[in-house]
N, C-alpha and C positions, 0 to 999 in steps of 0.2 A: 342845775340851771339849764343844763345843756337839754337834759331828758324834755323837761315845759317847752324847748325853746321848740323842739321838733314835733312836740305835739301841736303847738301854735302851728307850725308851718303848714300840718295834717290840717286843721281845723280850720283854716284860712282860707286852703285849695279846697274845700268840698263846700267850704261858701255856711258854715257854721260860727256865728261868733258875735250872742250876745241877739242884740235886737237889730242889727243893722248888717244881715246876711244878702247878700249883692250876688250868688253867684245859683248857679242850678247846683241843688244836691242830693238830688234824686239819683239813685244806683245807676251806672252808665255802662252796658257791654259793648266791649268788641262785635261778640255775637248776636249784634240785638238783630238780627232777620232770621234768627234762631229764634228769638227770644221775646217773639210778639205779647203773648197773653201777659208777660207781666204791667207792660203799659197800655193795651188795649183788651178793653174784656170781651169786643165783641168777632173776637178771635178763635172764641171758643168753638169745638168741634169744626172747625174751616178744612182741618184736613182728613174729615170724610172719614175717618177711624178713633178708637181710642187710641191716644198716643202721650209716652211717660216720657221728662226728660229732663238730666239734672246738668248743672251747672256751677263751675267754680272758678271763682275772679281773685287771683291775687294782683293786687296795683299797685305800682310804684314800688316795684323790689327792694330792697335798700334803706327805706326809710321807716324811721320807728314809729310804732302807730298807725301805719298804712292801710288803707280799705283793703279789709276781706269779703267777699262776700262766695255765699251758696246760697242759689236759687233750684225749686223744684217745684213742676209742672207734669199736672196730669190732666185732661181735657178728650169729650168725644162728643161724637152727634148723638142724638136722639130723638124718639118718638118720628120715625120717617127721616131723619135728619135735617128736619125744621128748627130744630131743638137743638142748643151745643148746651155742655153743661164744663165748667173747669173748675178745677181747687191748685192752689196754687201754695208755698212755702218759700220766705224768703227772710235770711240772717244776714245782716250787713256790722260790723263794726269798720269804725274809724275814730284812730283816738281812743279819747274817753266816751264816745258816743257809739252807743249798740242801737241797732234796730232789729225787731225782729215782727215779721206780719205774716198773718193767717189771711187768704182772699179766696171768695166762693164766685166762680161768673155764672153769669147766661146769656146765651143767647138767642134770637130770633133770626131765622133766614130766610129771606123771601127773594124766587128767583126773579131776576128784571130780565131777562132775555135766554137766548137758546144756550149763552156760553157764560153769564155773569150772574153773579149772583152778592145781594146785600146784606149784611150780619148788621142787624143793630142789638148793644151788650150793653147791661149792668152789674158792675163789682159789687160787692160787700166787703169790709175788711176790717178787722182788728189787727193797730198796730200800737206795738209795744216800744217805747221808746225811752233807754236809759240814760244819763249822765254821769257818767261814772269818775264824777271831780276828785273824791278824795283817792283817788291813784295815783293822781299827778304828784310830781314830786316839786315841791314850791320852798322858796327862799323864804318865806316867812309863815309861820303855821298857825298865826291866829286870826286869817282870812277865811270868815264865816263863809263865805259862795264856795269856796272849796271845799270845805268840809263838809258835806255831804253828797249824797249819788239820788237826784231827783230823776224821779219815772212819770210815762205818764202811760195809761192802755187807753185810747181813744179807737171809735167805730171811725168806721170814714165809709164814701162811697163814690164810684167812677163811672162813667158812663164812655162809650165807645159806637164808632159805626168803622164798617170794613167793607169794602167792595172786593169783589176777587172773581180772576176766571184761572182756567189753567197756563195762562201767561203772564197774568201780570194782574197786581194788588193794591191798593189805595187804601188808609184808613188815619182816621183823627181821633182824639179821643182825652181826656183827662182822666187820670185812674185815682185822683184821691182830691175831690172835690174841695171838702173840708179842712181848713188850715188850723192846726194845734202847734201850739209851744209849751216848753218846759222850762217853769221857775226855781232857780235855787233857793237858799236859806234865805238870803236878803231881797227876793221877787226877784232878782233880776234873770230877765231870759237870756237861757244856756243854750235854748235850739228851738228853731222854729222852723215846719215843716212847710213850705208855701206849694199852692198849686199851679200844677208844671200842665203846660198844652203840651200834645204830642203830634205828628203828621208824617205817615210813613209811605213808602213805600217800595216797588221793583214790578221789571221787567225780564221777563226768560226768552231770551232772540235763541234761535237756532242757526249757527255758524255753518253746520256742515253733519252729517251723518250720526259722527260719533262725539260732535262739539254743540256743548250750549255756552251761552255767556248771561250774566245775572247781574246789573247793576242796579242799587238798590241804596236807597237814604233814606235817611231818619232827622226829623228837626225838632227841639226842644224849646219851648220859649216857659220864660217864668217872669214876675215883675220885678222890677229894678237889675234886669241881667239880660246880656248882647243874645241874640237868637244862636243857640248851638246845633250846629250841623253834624252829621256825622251822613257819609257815602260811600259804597262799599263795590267793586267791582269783581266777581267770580265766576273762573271757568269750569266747566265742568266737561270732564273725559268717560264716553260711556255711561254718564248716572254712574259713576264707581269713583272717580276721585275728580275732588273739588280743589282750587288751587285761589287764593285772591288778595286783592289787597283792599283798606281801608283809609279812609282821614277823616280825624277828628279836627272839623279847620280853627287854624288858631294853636292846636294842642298837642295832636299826635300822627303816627304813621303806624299803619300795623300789617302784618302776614297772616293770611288763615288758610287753612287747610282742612280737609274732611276727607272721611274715607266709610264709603259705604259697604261695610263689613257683609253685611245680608241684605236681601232685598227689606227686610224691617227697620236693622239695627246699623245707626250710622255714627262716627265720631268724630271731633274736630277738635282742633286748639290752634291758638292764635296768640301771637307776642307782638304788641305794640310798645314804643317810644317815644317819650314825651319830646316835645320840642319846645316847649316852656322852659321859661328858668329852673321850673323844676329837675329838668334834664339831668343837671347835675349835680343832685342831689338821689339821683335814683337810678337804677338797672334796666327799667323797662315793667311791662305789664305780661305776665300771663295769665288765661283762659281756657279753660277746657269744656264739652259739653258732650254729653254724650243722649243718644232720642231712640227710640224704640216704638214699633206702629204694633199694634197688637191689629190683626183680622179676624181670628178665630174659624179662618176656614184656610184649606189644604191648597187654595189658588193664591198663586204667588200676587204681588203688588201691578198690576200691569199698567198702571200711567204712575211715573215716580214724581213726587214731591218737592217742589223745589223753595217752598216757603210753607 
């Protein structure tokens, strides 16, 4: 009993449960200024290079059944860099619920002035989406909805626009249009995937020679659930090491860090803490991502990256 009681609690918090899901539960990063092209496709090629980079969220330490997820991201310009093209890989379980999605982007760019420039993007994506009921361990065994593991592999598609100069970024976007659920034995729905708006953005101020500062937020809204914020503020010493804090209001406090290993290849990890009831029932969240710029020529990076 204990084992169902904590998958409920899992299922509850990511806002899965049945036909009367009330919360966002779309995949949420620490790192999402990292982590644009998975919610915005028209993100693609923005930063002027092919660029690879992978990611791994373990959430809510401690508790059974907890969100895993690995995201991976590869994306560049092309044809003049009018053109972004991205492919994207992304595995999430929670609970008895797996997802797993394949996403192709594009982009279009067109410059609006001497320093800004406008990305309008379309996703494609197949996503795979399991229930995997008869793992659960249940007090009575002849409850037909649990016994079985109902899938579904639905298409979906997203649309995105993105403004950006080398200071600061603007973009909106829905990445999965299309709303799909999953019926067990007896129809009733086990998960329903509703469509989430998104609205990002940040600013790179220059403090002083070898300081920059980077505050930057992210807002989520979906229907039947409170608008989620999430705001992120980071310093940076040299373009070499990144330091910052974030809040998820309502939910969390988190530390990030980065460290720009080569002028290409940079790394970060981040550990937030719930401040929900959940608090105590869990450890905390870690994060790690690591991003790699491929140039294919012998000159170094000479204006660094800041999103």
């Amino acid at each position: 009993m204990k084992a169902i009681l904590r998958y409920v609690l899992v299922v509850l918090a990511i806002g899965i449960y049945g036909n009367t899901a009330v919360a966002q539960q779309e995949v949420q990063f620490t790192h999402y200024m990292y982590n644009t092209l998975t919610v915005n496709p028209a993100y693609a090629g923005s930063k002027g290079m092919l660029n690879m980079s992978a990611l791994m969220r373990q959430q809510w330490i401690g508790i059974d059944g907890a969100p895993v997820t690995q995201n991976f991201i590869v994306h560049s310009p092309i044809v003049s860099k009018n053109i972004g093209v991205g492919l994207s890989f992304l595995n999430d379980k929670a609970g008895p619920i797996q997802q797993t999605s394949l996403a192709m982007d594009y982009s279009y760019s067109i410059q609006v002035n001497q320093t800004g420039r406008l990305n309008v993007g379309i996703k494609g994506m197949l996503n795979f989406v399991q229930a995997n009921l008869s793992s659960l361990k249940l007090d009575q065994f002849n409850d037909q909805t649990f016994g079985s593991n109902p899938s579904i592999l639905a298409p979906n598609l997203g649309l995105g626009l993105y403004y950006h100069t080398d200071k600061w970024y603007l973009g909106a976007s829905t990445p999965k249009l299309l709303e799909t659920s999953i019926a067990g034995n007896s129809k009733t729905i086990v998960s329903k995937l509703n469509r989430h708006y998104y609205i990002i953005g940040g600013y790179v101020f220059t403090l002083a020679e070898n300081w920059k500062l980077k505050p930057a937020f992210l807002a989520k809204l979906t229907s039947n659930a409170p608008l989620s914020m999430d705001a992120s503020v980071e310093v940076y010493y040299k373009n070499l090491i990144s330091m910052g804090i974030m809040h998820r209001f309502g939910d969390s406090f988190g530390f990030l860090f980065g460290y720009q290993i080569t002028d290409q290849f940079k790394v970060g990890a981040s550990f937030d803490q719930t401040i929900s009831r959940l608090q105590n029932y869990n450890s905390g969240t870690f994060e790690m991502f690591l991003s790699y710029d491929f140039t294919f020529t012998k000159d170094k990076i000479i204006t660094p990256r800041y999103f």
